[in-house]
Each structure stands twice: as structure tokens, then as C-alpha cells.
PyMOL Python script that loads the backbone (N, CA, C, O; Angstrom):
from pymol import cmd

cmd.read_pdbstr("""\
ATOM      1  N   UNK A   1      -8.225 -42.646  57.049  1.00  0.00           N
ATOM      2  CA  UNK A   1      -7.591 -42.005  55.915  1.00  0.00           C
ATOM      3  C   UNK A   1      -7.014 -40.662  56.390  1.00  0.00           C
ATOM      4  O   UNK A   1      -7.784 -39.788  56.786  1.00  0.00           O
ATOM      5  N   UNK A   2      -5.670 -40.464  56.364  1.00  0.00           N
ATOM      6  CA  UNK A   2      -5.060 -39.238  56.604  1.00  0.00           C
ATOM      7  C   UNK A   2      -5.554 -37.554  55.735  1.00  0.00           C
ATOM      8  O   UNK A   2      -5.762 -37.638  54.525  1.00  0.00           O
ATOM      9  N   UNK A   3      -5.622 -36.925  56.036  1.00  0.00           N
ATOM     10  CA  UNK A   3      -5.855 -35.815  55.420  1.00  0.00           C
ATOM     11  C   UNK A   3      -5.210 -35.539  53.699  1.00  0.00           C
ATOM     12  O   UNK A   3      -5.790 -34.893  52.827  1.00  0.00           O
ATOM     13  N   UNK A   4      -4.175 -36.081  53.601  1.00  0.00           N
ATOM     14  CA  UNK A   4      -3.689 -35.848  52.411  1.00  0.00           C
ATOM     15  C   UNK A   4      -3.641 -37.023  51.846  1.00  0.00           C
ATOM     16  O   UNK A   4      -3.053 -36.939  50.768  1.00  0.00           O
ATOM     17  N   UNK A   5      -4.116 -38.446  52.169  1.00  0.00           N
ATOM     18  CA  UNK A   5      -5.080 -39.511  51.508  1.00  0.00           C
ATOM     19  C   UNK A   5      -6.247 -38.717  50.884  1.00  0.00           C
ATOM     20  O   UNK A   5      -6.511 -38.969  49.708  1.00  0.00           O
ATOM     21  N   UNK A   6      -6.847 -37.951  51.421  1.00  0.00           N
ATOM     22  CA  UNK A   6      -8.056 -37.801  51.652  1.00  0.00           C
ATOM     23  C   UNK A   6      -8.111 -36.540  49.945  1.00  0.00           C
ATOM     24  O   UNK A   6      -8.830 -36.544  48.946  1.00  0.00           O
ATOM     25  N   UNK A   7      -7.367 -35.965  50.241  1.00  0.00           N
ATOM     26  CA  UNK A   7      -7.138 -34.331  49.816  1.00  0.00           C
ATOM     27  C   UNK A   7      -6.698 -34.914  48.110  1.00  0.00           C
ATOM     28  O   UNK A   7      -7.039 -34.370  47.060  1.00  0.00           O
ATOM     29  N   UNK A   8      -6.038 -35.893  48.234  1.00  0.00           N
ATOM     30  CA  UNK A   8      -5.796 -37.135  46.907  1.00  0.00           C
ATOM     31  C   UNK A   8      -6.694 -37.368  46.302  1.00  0.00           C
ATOM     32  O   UNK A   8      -6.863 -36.947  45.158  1.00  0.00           O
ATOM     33  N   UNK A   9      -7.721 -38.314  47.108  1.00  0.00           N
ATOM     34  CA  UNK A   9      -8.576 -38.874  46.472  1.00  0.00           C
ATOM     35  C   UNK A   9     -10.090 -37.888  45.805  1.00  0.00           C
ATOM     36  O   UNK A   9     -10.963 -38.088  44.960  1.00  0.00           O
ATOM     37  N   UNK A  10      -9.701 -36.718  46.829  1.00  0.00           N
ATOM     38  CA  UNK A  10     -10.776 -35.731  45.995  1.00  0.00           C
ATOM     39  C   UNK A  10     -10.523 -34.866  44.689  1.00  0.00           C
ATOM     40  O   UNK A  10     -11.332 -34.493  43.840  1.00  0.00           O
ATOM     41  N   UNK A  11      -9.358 -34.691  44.771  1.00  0.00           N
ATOM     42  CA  UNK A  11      -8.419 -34.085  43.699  1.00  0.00           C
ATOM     43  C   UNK A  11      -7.227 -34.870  42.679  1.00  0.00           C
ATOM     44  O   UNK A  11      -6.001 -34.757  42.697  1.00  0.00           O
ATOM     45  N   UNK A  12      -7.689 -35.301  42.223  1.00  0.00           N
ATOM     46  CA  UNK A  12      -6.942 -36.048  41.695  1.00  0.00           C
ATOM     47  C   UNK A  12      -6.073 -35.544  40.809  1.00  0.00           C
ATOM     48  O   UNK A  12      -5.018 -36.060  40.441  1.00  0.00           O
ATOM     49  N   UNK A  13      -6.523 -34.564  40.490  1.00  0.00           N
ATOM     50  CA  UNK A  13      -6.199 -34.085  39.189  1.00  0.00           C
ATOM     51  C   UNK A  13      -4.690 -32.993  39.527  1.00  0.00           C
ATOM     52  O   UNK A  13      -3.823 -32.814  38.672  1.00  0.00           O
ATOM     53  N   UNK A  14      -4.649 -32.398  40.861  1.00  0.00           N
ATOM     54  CA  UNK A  14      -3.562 -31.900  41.514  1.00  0.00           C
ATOM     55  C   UNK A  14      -2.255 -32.531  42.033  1.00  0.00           C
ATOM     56  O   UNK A  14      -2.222 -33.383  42.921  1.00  0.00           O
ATOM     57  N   UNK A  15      -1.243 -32.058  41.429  1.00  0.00           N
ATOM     58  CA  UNK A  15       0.227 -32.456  41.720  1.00  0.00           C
ATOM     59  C   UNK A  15       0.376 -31.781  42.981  1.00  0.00           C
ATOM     60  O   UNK A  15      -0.020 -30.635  43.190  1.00  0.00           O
ATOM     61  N   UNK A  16       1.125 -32.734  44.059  1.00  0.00           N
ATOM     62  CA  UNK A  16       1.423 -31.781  45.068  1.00  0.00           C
ATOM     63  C   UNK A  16       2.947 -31.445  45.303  1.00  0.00           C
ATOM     64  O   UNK A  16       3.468 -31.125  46.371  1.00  0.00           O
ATOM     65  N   UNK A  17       3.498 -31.577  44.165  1.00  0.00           N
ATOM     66  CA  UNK A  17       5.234 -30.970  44.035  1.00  0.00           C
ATOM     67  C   UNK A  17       5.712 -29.537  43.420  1.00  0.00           C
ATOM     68  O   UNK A  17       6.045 -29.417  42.242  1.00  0.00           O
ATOM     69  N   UNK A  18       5.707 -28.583  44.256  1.00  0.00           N
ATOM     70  CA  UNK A  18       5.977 -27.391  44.064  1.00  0.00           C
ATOM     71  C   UNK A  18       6.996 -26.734  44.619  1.00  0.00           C
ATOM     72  O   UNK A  18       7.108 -26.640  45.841  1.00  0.00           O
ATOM     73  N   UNK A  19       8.014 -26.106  43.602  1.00  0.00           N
ATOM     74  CA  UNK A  19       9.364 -25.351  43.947  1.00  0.00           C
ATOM     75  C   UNK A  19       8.805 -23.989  43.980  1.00  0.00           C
ATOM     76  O   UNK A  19       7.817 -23.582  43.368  1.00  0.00           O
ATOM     77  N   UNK A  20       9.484 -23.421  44.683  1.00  0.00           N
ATOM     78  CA  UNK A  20       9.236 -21.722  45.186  1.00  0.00           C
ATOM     79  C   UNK A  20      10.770 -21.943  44.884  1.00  0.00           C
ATOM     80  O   UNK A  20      11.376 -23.011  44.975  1.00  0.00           O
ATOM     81  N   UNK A  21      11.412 -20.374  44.402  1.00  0.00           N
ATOM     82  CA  UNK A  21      13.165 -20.091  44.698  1.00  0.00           C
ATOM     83  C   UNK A  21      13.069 -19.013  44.405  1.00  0.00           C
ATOM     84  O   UNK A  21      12.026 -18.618  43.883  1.00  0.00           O
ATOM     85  N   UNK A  22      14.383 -17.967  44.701  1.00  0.00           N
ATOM     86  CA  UNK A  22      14.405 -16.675  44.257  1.00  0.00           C
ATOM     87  C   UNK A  22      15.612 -16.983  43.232  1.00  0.00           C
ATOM     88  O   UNK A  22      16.634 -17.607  43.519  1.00  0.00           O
ATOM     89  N   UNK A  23      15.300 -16.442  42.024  1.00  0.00           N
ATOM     90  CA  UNK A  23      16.441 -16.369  40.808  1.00  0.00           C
ATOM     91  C   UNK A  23      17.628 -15.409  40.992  1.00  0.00           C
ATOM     92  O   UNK A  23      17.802 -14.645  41.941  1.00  0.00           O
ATOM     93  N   UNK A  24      18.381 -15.577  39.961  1.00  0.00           N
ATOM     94  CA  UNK A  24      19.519 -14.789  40.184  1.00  0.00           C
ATOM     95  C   UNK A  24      19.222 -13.230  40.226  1.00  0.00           C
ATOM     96  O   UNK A  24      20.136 -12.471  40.549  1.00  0.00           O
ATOM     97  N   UNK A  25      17.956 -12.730  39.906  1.00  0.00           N
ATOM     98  CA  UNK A  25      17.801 -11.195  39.878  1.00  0.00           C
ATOM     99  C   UNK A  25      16.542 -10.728  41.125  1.00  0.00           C
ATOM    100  O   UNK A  25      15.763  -9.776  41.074  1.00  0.00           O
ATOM    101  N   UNK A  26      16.729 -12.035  42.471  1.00  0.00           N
ATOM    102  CA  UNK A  26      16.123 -12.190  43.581  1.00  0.00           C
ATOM    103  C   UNK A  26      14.861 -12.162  43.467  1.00  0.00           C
ATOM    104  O   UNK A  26      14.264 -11.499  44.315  1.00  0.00           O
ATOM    105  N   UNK A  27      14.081 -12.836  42.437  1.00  0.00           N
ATOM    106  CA  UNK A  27      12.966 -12.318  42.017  1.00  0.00           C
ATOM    107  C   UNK A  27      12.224 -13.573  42.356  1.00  0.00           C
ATOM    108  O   UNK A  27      12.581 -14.478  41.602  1.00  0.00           O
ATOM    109  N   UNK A  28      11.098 -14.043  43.430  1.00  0.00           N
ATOM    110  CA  UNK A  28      10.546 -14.840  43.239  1.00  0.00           C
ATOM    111  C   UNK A  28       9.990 -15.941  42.831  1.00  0.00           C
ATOM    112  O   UNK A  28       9.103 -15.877  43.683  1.00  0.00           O
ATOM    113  N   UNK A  29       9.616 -17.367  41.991  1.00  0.00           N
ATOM    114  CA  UNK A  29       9.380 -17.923  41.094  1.00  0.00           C
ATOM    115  C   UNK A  29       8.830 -18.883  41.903  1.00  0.00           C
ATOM    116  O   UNK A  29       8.944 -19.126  43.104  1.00  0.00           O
ATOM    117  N   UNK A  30       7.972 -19.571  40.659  1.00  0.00           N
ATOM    118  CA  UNK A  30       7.806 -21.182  41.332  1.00  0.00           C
ATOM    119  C   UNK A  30       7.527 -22.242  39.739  1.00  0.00           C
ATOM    120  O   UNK A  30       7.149 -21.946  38.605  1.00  0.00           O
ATOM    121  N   UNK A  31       7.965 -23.620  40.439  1.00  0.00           N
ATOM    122  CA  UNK A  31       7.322 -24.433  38.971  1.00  0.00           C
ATOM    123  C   UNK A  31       6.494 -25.133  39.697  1.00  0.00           C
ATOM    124  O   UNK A  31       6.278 -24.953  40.896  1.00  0.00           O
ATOM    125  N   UNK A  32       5.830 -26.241  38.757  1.00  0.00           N
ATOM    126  CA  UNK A  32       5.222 -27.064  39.108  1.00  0.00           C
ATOM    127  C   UNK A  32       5.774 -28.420  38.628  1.00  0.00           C
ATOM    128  O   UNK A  32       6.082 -28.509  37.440  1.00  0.00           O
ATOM    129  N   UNK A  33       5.945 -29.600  39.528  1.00  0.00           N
ATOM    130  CA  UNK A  33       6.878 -30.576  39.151  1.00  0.00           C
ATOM    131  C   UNK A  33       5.869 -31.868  39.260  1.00  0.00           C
ATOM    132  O   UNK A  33       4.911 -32.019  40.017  1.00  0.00           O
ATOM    133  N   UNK A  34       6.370 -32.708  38.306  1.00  0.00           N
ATOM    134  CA  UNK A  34       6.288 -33.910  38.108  1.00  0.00           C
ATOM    135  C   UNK A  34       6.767 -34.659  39.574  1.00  0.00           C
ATOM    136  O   UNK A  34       7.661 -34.244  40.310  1.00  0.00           O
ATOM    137  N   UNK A  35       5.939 -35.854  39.789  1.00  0.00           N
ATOM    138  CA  UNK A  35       6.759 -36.611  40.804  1.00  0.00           C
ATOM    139  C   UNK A  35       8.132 -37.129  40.611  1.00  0.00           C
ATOM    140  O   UNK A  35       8.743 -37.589  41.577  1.00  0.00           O
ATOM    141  N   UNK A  36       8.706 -37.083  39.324  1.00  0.00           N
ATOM    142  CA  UNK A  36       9.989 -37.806  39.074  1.00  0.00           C
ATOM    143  C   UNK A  36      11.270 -36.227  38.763  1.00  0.00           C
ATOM    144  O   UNK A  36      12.472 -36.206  38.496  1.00  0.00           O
ATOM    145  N   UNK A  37      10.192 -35.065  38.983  1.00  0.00           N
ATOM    146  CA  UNK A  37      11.263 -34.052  38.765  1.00  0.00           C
ATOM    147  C   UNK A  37      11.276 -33.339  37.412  1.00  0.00           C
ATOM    148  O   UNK A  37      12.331 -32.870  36.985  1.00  0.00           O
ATOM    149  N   UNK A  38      10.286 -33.256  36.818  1.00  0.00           N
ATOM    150  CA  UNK A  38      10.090 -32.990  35.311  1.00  0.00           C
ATOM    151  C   UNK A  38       9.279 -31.698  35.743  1.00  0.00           C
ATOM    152  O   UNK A  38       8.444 -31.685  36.648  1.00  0.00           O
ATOM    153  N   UNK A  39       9.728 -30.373  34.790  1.00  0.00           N
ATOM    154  CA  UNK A  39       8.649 -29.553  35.395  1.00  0.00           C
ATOM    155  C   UNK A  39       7.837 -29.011  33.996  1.00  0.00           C
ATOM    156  O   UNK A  39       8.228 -28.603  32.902  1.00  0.00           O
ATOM    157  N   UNK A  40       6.091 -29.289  34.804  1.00  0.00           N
ATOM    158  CA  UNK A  40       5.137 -29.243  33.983  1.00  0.00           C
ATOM    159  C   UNK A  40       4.668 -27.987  33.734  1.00  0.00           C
ATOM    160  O   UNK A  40       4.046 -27.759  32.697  1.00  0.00           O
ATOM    161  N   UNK A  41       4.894 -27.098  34.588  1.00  0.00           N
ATOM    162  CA  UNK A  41       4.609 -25.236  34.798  1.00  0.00           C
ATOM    163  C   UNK A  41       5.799 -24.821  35.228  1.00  0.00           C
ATOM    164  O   UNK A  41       6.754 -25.482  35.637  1.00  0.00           O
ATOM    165  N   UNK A  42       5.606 -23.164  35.046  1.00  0.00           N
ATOM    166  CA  UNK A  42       6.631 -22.440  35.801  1.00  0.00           C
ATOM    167  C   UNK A  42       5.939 -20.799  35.727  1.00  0.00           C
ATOM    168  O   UNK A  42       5.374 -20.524  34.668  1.00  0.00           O
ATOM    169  N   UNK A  43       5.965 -19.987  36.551  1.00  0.00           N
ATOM    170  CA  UNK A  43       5.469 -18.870  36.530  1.00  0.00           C
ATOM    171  C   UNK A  43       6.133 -18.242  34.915  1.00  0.00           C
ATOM    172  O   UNK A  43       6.998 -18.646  34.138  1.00  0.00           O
ATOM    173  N   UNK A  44       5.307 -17.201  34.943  1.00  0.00           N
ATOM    174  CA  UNK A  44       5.896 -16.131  33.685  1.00  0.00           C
ATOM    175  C   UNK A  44       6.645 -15.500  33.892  1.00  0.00           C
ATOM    176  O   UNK A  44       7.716 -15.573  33.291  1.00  0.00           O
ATOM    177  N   UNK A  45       6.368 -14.472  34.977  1.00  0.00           N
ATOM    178  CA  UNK A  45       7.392 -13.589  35.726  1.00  0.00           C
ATOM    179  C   UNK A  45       8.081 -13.881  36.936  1.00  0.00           C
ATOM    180  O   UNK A  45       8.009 -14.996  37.452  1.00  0.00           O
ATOM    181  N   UNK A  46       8.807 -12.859  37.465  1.00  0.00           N
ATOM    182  CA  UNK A  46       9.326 -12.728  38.894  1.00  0.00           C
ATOM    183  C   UNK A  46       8.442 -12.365  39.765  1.00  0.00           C
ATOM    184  O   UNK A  46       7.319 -12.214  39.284  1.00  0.00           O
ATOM    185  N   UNK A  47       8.593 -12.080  41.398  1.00  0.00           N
ATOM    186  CA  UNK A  47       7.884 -11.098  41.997  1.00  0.00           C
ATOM    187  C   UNK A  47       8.338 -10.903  42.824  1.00  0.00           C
ATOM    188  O   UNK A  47       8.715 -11.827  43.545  1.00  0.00           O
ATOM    189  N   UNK A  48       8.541  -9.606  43.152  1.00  0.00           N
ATOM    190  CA  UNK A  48       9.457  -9.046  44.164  1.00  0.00           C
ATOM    191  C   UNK A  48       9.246  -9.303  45.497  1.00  0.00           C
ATOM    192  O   UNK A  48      10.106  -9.166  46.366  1.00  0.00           O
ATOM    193  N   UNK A  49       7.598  -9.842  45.756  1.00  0.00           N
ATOM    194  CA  UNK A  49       7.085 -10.064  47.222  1.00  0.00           C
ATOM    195  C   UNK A  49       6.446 -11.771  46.730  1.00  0.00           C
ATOM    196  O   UNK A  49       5.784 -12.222  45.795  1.00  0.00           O
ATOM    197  N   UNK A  50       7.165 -12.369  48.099  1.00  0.00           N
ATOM    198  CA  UNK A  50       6.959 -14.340  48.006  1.00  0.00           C
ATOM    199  C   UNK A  50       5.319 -14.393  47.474  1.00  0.00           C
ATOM    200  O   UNK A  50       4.777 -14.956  46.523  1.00  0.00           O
ATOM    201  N   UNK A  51       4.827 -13.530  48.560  1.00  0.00           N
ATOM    202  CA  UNK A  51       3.236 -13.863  48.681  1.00  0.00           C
ATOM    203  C   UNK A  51       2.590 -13.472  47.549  1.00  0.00           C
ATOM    204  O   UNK A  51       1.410 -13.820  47.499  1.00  0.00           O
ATOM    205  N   UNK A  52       3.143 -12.660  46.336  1.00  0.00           N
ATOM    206  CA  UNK A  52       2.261 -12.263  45.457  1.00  0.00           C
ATOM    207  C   UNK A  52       2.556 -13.455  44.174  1.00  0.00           C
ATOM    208  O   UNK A  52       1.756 -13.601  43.250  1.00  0.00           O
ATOM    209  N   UNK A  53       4.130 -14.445  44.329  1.00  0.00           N
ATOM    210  CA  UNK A  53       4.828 -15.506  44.049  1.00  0.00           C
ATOM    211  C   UNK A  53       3.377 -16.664  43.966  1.00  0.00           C
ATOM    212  O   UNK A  53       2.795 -17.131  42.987  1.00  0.00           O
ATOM    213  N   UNK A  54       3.068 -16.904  45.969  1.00  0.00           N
ATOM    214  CA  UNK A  54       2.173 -17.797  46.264  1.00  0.00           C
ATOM    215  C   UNK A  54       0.315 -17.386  45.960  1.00  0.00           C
ATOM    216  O   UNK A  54      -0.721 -17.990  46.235  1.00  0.00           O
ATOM    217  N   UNK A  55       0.543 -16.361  45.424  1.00  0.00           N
ATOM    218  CA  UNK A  55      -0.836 -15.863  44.927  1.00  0.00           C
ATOM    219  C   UNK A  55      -0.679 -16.100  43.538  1.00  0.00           C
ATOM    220  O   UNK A  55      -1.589 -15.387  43.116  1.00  0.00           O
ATOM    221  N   UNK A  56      -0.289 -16.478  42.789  1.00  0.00           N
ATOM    222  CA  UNK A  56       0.139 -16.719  41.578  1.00  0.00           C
ATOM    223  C   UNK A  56       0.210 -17.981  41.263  1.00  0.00           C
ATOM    224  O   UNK A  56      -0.218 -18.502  40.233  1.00  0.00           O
ATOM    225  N   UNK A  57       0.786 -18.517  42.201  1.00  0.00           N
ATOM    226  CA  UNK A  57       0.760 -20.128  41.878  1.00  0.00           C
ATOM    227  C   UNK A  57      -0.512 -20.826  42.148  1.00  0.00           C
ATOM    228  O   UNK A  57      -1.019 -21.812  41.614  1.00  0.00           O
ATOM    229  N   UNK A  58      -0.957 -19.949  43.257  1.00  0.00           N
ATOM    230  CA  UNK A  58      -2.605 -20.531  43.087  1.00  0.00           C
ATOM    231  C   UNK A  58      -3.819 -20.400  42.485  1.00  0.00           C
ATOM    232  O   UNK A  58      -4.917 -20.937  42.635  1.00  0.00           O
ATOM    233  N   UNK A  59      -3.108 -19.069  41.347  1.00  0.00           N
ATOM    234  CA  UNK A  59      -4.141 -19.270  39.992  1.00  0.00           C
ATOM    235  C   UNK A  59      -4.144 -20.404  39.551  1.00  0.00           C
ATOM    236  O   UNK A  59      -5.255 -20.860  39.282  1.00  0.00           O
ATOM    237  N   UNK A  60      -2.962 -21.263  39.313  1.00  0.00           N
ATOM    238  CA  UNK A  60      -2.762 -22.509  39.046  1.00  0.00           C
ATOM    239  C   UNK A  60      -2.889 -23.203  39.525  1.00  0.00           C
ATOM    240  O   UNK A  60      -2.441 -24.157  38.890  1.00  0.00           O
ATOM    241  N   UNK A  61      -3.415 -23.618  40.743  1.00  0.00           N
ATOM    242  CA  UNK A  61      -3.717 -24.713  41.080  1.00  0.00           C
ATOM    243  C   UNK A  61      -2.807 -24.829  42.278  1.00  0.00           C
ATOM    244  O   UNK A  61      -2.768 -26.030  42.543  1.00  0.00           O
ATOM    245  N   UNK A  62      -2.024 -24.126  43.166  1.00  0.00           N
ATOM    246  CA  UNK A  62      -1.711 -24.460  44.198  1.00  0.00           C
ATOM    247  C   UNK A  62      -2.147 -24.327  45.331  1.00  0.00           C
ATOM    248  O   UNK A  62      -2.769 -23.295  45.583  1.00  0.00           O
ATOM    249  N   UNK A  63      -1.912 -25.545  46.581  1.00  0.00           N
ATOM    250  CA  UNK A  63      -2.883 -25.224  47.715  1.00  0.00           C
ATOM    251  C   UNK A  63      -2.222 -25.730  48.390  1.00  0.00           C
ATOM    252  O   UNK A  63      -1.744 -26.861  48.298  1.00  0.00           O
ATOM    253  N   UNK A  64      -2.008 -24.411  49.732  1.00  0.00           N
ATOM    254  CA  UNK A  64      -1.162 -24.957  50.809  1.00  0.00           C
ATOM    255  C   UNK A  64      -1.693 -26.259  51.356  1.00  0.00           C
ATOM    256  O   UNK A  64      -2.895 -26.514  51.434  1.00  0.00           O
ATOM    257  N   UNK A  65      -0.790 -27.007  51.702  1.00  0.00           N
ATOM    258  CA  UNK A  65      -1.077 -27.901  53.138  1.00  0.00           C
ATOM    259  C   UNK A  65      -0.488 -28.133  53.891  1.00  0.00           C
ATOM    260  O   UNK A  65       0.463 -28.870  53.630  1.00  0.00           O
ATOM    261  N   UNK A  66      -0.630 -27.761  54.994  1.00  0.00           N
ATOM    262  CA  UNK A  66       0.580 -27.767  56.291  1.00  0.00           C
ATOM    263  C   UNK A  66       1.175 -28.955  56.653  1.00  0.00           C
ATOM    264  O   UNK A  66       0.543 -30.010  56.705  1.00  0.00           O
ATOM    265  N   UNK A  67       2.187 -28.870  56.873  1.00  0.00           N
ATOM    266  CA  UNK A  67       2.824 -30.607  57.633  1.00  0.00           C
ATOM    267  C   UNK A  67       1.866 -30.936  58.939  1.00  0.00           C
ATOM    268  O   UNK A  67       1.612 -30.192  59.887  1.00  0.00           O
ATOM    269  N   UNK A  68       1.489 -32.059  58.733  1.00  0.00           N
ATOM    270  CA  UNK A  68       1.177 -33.151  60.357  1.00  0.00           C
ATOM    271  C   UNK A  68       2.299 -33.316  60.463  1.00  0.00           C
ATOM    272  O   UNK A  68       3.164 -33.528  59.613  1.00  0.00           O
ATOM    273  N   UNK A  69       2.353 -33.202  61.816  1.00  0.00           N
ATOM    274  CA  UNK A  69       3.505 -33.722  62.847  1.00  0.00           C
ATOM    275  C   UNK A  69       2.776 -34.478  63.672  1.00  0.00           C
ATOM    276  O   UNK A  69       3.313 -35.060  64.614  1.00  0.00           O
TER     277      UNK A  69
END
""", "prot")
cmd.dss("prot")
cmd.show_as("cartoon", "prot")
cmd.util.cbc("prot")
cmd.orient("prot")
């Protein structure tokens, strides 16, 4: 079982489709997406720094996982 088989079957409950972009007033953001592209979250605010963006999204439930190559 691959790591993100794995990371699935313990979490089920986690989407792993997440947009990061900077808006038109360069401000950080992220949603949280449906597998078909529907978005189920989206931050409240902007943030001027990515990482305080990716600290934010993981109040919600986001969690890096690096690509296997």
C-alpha cells in the first residue's frame, strides 16, 4: 500500500484537493475542492505571507504531502 493509499484509508474524512493563489490585491488564499472541482471551503481573508496562507489552511484540515517520485 503506497503512502497515500495508506494516508486515505486512515483519514477518510480528508479531501486532498487544495488551491493556494494570490488574488487580484496579491493577497494569498486557498479553497478547499471537491474532486469534481466544486469548492467546499475557502479562507476568510488574504495573507500577505504564503506560510501564514498554509498555516491557515491547516486549521482546516490541511496536510502537506510531498510528491513520490
Amino acid at each position: 500500500m503506497s503512502l497515500i493509499e495508506r494516508f486515505r484509508s486512515e483519514n477518510p474524512q480528508v479531501n486532498l484537493v487544495w488551491r493556494f493563489y494570490s488574488d487580484s490585491a496579491h493577497q494569498w488564499r486557498w479553497e478547499r475542492l471537491a474532486f469534481d472541482g466544486t469548492v467546499l471551503e475557502s479562507s476568510k481573508s488574504g495573507y500577505t505571507q504564503y506560510e501564514g496562507c498554509l498555516a491557515n489552511a491547516g486549521e482546516w484540515g490541511y496536510v502537506f504531502l510531498p510528491t513520490l517520485s
